[in-house]
DRENPA-3360 file (N, C-alpha, C; in nm, 2 decimals, always signed):
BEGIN
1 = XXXXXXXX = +0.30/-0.98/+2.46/+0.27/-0.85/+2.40/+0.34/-0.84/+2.26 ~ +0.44/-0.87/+2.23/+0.54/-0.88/+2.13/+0.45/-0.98/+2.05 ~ +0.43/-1.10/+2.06/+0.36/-1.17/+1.97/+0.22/-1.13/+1.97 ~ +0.16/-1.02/+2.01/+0.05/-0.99/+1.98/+0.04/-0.86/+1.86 ~ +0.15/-0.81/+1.88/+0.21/-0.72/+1.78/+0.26/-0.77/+1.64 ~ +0.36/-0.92/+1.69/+0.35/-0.97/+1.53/+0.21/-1.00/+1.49 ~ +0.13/-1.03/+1.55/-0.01/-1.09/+1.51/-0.06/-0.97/+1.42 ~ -0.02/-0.87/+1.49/-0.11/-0.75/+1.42/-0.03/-0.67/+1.24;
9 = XXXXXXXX = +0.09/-0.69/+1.28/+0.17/-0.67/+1.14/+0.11/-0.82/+1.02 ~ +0.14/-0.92/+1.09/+0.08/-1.03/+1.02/-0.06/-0.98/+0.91 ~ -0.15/-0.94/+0.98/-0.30/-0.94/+1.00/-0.30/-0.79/+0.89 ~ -0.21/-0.68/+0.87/-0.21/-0.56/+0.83/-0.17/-0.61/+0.66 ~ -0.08/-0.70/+0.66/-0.03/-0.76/+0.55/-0.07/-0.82/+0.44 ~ -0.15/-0.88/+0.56/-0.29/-1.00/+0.45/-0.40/-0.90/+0.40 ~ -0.43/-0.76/+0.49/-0.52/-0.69/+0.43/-0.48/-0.64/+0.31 ~ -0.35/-0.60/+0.34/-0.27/-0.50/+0.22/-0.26/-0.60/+0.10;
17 = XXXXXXXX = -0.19/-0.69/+0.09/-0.20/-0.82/-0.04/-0.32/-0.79/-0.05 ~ -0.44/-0.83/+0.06/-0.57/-0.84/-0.07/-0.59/-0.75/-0.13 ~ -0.58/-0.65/-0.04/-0.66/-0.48/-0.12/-0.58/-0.50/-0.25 ~ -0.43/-0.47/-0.25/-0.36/-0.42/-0.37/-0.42/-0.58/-0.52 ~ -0.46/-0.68/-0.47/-0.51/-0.77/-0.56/-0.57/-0.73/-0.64 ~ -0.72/-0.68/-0.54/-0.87/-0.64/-0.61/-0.85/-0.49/-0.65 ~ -0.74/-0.43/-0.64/-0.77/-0.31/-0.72/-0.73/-0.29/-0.90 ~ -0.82/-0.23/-0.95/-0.73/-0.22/-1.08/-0.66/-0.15/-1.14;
25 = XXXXXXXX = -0.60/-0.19/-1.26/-0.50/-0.13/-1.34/-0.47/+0.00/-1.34 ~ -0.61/+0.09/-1.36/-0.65/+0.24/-1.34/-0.58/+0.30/-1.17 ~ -0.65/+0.20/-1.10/-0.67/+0.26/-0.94/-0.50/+0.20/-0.86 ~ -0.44/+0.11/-0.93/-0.28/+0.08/-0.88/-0.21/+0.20/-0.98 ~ -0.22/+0.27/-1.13/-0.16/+0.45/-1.16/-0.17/+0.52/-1.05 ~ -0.32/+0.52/-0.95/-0.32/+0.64/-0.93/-0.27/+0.63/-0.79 ~ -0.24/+0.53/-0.74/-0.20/+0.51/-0.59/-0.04/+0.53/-0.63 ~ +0.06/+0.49/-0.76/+0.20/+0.54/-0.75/+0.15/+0.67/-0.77;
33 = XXXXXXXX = +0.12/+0.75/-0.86/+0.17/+0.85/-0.86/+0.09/+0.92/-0.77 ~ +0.02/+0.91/-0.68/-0.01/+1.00/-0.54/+0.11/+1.00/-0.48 ~ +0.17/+0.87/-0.46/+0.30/+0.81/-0.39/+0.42/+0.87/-0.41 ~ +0.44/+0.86/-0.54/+0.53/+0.94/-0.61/+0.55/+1.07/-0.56 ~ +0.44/+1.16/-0.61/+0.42/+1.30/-0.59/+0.48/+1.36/-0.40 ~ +0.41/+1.20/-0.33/+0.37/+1.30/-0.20/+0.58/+1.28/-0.17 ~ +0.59/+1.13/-0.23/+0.77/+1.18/-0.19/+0.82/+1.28/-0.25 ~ +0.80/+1.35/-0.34/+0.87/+1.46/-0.42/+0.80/+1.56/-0.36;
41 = XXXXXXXX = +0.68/+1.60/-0.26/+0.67/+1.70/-0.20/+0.71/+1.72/-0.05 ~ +0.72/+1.56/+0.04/+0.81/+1.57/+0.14/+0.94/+1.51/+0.16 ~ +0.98/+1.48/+0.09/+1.14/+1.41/+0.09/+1.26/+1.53/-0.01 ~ +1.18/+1.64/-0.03/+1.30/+1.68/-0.09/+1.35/+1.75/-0.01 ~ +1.48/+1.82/-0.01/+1.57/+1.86/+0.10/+1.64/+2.01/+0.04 ~ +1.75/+2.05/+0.08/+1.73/+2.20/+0.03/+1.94/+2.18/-0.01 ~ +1.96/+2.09/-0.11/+2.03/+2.01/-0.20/+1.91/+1.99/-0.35 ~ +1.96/+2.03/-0.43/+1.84/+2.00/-0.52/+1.87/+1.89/-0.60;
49 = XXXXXXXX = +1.80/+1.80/-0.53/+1.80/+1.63/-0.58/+1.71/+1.65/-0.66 ~ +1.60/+1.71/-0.71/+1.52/+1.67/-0.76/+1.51/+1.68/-0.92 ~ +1.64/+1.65/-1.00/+1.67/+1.62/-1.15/+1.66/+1.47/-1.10 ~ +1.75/+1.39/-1.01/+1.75/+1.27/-0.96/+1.61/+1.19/-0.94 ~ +1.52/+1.28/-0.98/+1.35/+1.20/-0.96/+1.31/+1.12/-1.08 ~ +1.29/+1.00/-1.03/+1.26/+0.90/-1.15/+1.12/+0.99/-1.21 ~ +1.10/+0.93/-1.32/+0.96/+1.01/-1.40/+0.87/+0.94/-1.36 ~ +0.76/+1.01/-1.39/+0.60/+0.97/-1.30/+0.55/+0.83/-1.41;
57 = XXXX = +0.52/+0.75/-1.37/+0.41/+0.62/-1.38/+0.36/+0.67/-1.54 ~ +0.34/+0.60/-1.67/+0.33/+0.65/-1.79/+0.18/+0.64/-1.75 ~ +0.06/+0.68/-1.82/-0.08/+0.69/-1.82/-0.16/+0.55/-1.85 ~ -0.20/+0.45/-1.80/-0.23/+0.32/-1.86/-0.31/+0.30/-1.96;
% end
């Protein structure tokens, strides 16, 4: 069971390398800064870290 699980992390991996390969310049902006955003709408806490937020992805 355990090595069928690594099989499957393995196998999630190789999809993810390819996808992120074939995508472009445009469509790798817009996947950080979704990313970005969605941590700065659920990772913030009620300490106000959020001067501590790197700045968003410049526009390509």
């Amino acid at each position: 069971m355990i090595h069928s699980a690594a099989d499957d992390v393995r196998f999630l991996l190789y999809i993810y390398h390819r996808m992120m390969a074939k995508l472009s310049e445009r469509s790798l902006w817009h996947l950080a800064v979704r990313s970005a955003l969605h941590c700065r709408c659920f990772c913030v806490n009620s300490n106000d870290d959020t001067a501590n937020w790197p700045s968003l992805p410049p526009i390509p």
